[in-house]
VEXDREN-2710 file (C-alpha; in Angstrom, 1 decimal):
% VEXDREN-2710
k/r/px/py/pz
1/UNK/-35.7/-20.6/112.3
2/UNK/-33.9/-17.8/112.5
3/UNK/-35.1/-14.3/110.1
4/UNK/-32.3/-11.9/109.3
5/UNK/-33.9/-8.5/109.7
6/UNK/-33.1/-6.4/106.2
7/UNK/-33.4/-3.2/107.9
8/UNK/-30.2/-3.9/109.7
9/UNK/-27.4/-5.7/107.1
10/UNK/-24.9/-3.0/106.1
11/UNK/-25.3/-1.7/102.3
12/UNK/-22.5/-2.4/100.2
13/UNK/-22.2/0.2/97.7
14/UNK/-19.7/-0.6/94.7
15/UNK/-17.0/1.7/94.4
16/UNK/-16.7/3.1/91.4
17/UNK/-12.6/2.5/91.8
18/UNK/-10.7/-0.5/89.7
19/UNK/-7.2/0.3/90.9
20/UNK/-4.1/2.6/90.5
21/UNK/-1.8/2.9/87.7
22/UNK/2.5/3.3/87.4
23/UNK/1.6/7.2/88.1
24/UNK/-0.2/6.9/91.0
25/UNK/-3.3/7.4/89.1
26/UNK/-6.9/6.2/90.0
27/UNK/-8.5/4.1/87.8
28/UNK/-12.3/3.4/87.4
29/UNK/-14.2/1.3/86.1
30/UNK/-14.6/1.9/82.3
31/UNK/-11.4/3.8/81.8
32/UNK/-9.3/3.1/79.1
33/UNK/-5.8/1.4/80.5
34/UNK/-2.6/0.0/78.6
35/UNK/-0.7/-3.4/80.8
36/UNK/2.6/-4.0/80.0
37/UNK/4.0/-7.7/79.6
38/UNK/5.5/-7.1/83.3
39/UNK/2.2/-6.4/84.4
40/UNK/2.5/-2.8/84.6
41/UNK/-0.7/-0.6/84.2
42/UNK/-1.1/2.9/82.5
43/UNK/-3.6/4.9/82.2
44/UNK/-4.6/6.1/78.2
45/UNK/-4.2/9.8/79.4
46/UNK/-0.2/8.9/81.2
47/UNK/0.7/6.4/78.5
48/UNK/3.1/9.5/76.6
49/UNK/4.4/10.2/79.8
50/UNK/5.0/6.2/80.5
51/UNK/6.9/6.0/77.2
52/UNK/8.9/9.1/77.9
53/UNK/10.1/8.4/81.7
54/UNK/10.0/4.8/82.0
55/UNK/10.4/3.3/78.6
56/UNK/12.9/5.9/77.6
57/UNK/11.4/7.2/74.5
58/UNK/12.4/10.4/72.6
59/UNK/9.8/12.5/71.0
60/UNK/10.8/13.4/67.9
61/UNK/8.9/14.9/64.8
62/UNK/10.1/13.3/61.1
63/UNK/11.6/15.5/58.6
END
């Protein structure tokens, strides 16, 4: 019978990293993200910016 010797498996350490969103944006684990129907993923903190230069939106303020 062979005995693997602990002292010498390589740690795995998990990576705090989930992926990276439409602005080239890291995600981690717990952030807040938005996916799109096309399976686009934003960020909470780019999603103005996503609905400005991607979706085309116009800011406007209601008088």
């Amino acid at each position: 019978m062979q005995v693997e010797n602990s002292m010498t498996r390589p740690v795995r350490l998990k990576s705090p990293h989930w992926g990276i969103d439409a602005f080239n944006d890291e995600i981690l684990y717990g952030d807040v993200i938005y996916e799109f129907p096309d399976g686009e993923i934003v960020l909470e903190e780019n999603i103005h910016q996503y609905l400005i230069q991607v979706l085309g939106a116009t800011r406007k303020i209601a008088e």
